[in-house]
Short mmCIF file of the C-alpha atoms (twelve columns), coordinates in Angstrom:
data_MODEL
# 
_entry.id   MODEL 
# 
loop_
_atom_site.group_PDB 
_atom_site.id 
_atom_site.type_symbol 
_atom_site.label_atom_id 
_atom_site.label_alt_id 
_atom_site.label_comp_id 
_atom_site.label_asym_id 
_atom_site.label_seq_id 
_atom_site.Cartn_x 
_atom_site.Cartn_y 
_atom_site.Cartn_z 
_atom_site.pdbx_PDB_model_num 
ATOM 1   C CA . UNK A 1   19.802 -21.277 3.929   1 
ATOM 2   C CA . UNK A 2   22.323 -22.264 1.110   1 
ATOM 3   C CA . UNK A 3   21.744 -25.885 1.851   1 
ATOM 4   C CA . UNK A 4   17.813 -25.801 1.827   1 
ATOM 5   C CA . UNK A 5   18.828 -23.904 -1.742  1 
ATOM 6   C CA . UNK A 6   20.931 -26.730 -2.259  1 
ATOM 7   C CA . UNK A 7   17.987 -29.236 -1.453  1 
ATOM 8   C CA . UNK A 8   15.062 -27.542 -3.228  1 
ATOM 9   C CA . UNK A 9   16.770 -27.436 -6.220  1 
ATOM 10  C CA . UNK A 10  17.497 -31.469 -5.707  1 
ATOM 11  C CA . UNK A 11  14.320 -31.953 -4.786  1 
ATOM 12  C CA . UNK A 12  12.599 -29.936 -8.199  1 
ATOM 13  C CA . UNK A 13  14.803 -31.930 -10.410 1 
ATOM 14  C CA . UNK A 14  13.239 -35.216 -9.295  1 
ATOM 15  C CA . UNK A 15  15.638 -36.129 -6.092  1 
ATOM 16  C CA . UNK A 16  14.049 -36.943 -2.558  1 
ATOM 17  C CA . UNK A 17  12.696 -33.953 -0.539  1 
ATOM 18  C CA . UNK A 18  13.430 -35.107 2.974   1 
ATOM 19  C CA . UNK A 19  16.286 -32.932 3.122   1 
ATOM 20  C CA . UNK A 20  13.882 -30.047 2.286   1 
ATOM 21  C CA . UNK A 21  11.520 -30.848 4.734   1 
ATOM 22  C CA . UNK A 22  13.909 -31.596 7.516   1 
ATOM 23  C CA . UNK A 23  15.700 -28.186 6.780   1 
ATOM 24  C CA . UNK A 24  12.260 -26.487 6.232   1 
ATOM 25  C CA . UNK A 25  11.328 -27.131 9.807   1 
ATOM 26  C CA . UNK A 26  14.719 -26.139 11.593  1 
ATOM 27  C CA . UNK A 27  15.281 -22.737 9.968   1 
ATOM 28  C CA . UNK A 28  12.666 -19.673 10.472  1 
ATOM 29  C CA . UNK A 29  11.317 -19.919 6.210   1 
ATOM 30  C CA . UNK A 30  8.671  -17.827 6.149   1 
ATOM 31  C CA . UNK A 31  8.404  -16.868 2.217   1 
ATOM 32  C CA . UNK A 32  10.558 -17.730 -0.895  1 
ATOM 33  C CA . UNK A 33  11.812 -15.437 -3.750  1 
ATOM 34  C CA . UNK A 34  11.426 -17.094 -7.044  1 
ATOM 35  C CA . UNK A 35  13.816 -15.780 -9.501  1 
ATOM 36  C CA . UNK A 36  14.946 -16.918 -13.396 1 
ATOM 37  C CA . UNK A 37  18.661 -17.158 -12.626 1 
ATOM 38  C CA . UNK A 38  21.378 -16.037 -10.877 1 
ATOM 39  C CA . UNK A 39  21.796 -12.487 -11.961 1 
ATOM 40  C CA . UNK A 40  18.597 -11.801 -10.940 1 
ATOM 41  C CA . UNK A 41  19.434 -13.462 -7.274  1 
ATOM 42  C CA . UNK A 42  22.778 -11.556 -7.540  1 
ATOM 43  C CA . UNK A 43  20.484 -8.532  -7.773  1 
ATOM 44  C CA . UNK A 44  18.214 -9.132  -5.196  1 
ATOM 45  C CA . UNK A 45  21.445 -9.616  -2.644  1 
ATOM 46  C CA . UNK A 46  22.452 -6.581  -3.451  1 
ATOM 47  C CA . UNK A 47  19.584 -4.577  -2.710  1 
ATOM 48  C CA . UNK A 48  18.529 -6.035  0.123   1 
ATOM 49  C CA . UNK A 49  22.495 -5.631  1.471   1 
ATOM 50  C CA . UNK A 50  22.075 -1.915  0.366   1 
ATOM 51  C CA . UNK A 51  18.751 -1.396  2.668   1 
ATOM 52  C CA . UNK A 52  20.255 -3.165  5.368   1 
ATOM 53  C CA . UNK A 53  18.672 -6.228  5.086   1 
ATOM 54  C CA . UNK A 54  19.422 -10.199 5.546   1 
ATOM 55  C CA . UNK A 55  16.140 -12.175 3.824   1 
ATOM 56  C CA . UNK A 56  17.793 -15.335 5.381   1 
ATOM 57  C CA . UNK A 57  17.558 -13.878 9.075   1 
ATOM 58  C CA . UNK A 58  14.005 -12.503 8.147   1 
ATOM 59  C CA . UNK A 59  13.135 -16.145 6.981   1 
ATOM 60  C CA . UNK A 60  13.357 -15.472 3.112   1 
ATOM 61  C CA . UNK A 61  15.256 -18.082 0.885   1 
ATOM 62  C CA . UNK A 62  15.622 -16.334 -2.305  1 
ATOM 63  C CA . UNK A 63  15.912 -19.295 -5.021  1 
ATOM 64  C CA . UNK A 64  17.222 -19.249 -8.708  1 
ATOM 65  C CA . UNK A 65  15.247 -22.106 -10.301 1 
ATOM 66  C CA . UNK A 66  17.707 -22.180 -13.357 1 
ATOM 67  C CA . UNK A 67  14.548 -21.181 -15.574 1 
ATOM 68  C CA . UNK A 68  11.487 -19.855 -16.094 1 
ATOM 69  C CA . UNK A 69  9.951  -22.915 -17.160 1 
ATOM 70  C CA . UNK A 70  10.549 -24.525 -13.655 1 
ATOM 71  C CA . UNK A 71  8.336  -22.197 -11.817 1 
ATOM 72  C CA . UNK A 72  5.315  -24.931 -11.910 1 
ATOM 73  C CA . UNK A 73  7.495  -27.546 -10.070 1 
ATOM 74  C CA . UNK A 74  8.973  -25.115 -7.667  1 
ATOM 75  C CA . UNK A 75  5.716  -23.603 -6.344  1 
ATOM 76  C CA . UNK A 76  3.705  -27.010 -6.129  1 
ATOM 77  C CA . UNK A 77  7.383  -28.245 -3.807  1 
ATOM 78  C CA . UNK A 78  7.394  -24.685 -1.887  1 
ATOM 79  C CA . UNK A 79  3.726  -23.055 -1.878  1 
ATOM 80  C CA . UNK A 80  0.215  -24.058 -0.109  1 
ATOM 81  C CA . UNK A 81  0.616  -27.926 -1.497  1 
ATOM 82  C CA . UNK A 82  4.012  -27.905 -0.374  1 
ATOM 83  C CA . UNK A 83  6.009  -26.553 2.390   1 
ATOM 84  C CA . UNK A 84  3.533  -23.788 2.495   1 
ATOM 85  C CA . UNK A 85  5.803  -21.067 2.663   1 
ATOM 86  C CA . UNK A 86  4.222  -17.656 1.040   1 
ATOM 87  C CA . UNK A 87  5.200  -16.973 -2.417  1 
ATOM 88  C CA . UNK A 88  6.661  -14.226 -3.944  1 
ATOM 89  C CA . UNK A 89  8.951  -13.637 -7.655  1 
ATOM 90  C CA . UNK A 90  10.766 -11.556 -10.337 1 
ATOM 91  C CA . UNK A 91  10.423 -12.551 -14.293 1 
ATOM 92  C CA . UNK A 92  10.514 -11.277 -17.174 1 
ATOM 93  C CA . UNK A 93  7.854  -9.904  -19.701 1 
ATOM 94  C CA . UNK A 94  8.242  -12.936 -21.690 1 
ATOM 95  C CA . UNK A 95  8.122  -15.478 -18.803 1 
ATOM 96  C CA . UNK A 96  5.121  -13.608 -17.016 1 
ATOM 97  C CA . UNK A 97  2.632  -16.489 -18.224 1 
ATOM 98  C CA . UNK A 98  4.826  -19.560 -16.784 1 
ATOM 99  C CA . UNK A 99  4.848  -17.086 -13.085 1 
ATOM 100 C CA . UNK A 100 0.638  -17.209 -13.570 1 
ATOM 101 C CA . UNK A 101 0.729  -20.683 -14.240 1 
ATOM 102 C CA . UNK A 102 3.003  -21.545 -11.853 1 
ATOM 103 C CA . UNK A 103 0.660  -19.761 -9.321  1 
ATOM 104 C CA . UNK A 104 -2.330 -21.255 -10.141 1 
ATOM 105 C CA . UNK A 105 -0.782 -24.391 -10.054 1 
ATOM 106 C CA . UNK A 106 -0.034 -23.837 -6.207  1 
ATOM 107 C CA . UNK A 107 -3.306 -22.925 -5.698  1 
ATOM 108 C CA . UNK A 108 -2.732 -19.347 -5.012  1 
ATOM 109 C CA . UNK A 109 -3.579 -16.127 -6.600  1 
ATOM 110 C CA . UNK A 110 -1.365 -14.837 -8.567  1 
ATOM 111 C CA . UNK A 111 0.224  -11.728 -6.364  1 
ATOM 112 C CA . UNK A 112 3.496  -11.218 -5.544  1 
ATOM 113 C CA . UNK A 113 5.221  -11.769 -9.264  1 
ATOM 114 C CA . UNK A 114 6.767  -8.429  -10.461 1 
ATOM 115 C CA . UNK A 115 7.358  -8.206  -14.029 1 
ATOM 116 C CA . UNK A 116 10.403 -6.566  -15.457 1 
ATOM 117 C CA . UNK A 117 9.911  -4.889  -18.635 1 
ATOM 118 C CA . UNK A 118 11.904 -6.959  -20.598 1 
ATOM 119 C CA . UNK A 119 14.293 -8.085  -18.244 1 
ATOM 120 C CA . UNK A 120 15.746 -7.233  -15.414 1 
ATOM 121 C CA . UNK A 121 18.997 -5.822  -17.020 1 
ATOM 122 C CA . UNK A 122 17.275 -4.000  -19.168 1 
ATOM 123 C CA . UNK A 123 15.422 -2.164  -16.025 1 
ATOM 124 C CA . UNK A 124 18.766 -1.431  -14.887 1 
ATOM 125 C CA . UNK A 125 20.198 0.360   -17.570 1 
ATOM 126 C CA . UNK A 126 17.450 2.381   -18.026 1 
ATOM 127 C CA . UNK A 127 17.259 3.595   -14.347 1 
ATOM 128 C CA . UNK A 128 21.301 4.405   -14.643 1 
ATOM 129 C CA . UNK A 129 21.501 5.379   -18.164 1 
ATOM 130 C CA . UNK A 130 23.753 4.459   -21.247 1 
ATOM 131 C CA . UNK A 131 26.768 7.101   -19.901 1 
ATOM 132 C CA . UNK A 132 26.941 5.541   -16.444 1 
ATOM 133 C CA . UNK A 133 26.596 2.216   -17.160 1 
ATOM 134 C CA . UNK A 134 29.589 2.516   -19.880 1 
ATOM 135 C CA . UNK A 135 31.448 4.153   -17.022 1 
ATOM 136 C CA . UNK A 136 30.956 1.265   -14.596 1 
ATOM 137 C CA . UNK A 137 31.575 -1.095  -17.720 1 
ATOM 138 C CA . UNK A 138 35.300 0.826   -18.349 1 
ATOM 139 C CA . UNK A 139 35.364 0.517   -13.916 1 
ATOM 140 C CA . UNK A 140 35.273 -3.410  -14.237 1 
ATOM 141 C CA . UNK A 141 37.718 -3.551  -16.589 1 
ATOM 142 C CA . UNK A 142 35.561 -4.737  -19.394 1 
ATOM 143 C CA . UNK A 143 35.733 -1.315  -21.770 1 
ATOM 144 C CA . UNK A 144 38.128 -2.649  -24.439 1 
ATOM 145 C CA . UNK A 145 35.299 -6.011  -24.782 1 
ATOM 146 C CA . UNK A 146 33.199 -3.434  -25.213 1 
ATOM 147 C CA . UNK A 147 33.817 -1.660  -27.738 1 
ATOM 148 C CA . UNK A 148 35.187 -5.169  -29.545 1 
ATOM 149 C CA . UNK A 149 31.488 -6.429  -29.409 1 
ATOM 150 C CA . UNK A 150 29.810 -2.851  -30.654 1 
ATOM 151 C CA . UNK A 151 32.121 -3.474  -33.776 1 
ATOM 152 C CA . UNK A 152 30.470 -6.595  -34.848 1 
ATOM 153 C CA . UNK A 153 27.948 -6.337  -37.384 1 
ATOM 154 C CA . UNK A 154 24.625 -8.068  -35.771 1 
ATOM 155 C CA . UNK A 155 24.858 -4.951  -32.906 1 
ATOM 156 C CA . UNK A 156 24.257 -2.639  -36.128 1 
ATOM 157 C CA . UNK A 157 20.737 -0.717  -35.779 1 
ATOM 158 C CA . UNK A 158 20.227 -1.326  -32.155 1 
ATOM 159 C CA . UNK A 159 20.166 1.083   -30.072 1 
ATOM 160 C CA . UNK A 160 22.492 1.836   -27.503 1 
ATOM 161 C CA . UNK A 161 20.634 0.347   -24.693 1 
ATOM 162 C CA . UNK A 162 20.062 -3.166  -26.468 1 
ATOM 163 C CA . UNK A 163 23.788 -3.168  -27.066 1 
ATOM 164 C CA . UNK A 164 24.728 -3.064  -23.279 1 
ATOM 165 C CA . UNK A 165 21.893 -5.403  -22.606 1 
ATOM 166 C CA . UNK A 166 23.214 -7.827  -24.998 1 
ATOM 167 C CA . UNK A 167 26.825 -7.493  -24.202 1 
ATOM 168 C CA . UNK A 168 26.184 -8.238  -19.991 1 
ATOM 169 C CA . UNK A 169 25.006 -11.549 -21.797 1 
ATOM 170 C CA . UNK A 170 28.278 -12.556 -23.986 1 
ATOM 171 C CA . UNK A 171 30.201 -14.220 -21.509 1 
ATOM 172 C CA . UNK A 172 29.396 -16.584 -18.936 1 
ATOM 173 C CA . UNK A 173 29.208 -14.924 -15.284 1 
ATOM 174 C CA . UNK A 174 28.861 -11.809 -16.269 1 
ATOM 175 C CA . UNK A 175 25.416 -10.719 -15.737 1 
ATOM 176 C CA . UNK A 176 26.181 -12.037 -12.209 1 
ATOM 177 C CA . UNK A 177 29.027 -10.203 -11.528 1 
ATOM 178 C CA . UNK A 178 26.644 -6.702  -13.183 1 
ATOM 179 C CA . UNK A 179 23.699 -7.429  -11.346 1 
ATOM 180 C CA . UNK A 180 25.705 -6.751  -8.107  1 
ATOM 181 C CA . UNK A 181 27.021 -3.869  -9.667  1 
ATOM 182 C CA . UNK A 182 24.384 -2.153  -11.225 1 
ATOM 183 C CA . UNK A 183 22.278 -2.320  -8.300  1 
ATOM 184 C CA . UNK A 184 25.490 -0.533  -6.029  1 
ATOM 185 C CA . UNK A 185 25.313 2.225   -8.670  1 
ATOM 186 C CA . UNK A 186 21.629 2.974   -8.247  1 
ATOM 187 C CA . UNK A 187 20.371 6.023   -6.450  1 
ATOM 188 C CA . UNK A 188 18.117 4.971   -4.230  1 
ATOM 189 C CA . UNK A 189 15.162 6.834   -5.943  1 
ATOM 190 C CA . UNK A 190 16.013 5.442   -9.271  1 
ATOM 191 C CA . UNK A 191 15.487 1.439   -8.390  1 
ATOM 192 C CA . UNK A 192 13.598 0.092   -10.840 1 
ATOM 193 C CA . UNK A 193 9.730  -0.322  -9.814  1 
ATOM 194 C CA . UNK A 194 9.863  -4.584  -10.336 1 
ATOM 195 C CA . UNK A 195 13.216 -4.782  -7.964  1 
ATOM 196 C CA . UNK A 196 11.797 -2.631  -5.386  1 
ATOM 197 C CA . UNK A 197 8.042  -3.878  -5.064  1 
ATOM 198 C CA . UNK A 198 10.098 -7.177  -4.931  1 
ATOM 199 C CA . UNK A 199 11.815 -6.292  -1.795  1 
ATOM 200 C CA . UNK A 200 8.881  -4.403  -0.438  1 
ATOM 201 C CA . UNK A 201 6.743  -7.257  -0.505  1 
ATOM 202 C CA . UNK A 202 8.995  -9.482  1.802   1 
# 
């Protein structure tokens, strides 16, 4: 599965798709996952690991395109006109239109695409809270950045909750590395709606 990632993503940036194609046919794809980036992959993986899952054994290839704006290419390469596997994504509030697009541009209604709020970080500290997501912050090892970032001035006036949001997206890697965690820390009644119609859905 992590080489018809591999090829897909070749293949959307203007590169051959026999690769694709030839991989396409050999595994058991069924449906892909569309997602933004890699955090939100991260916290897909994590879920599904948590429910005792493996999308890749159940034919699932969940993809991060590297950008919202990409959605068009990668569902006209991977929907009906395509490879014709089924369709299915996460995205933010703000990137909801380029998802509805990208749809329609497939040929395909637009089901499937759960929105996050405002993103899907943002879903996750709300289901935890502020208090337990500081504690997993101080768990990682990342307390003392912290509270270096909530002294500068710009995180003046927001609240709590856009402070952590912000901060997971300071440093390169590290809304990876929290997606995984976040998503460990979750009861498993307090996933956030988007995340877990997601992973119905597949």
């Amino acid at each position: 599965m992590e080489a018809f990632r591999a090829a897909v993503t070749a293949w959307a940036a203007g590169g051959p798709g026999d690769r694709a194609r030839e991989l396409a046919t050999r595994l058991p794809l069924r449906a892909v996952v569309l997602l933004e980036g890699p955090s939100d992959r991260a916290a897909v993986d994590a879920l599904a690991a948590r429910r005792g899952r493996d999308l890749a054994a159940e034919g699932v290839c969940v993809l991060s395109m590297g950008g919202a704006m990409s959605v068009g290419r990668f569902t006209s390469l991977l929907g009906p006109p395509g490879l014709g596997l089924r369709l299915t994504g996460l995205c933010d509030e703000a990137e909801h239109g380029f998802y509805t697009r990208g749809w329609e541009r497939a040929g395909v209604p637009p089901r499937g695409i759960f929105v996050c709020a405002a993103d899907l970080e943002d879903e996750l500290i709300r289901a935890l809270g502020v208090s337990r997501v500081r504690e997993l912050v101080g768990a990682e090892g990342d307390l003392r950045a912290l509270e270096t970032f909530l002294r500068q001035p710009a995180q003046r006036g927001r609240t709590p909750q856009q402070q952590l949001r912000r901060f997971l997206g300071t440093k390169k890697g590290r809304k990876i590395r929290y997606g995984h965690v976040l998503v460990q820390a979750l009861d498993p009644d307090r996933v956030p709606p988007p995340l877990a119609g997601l992973l119905a859905d597949v």
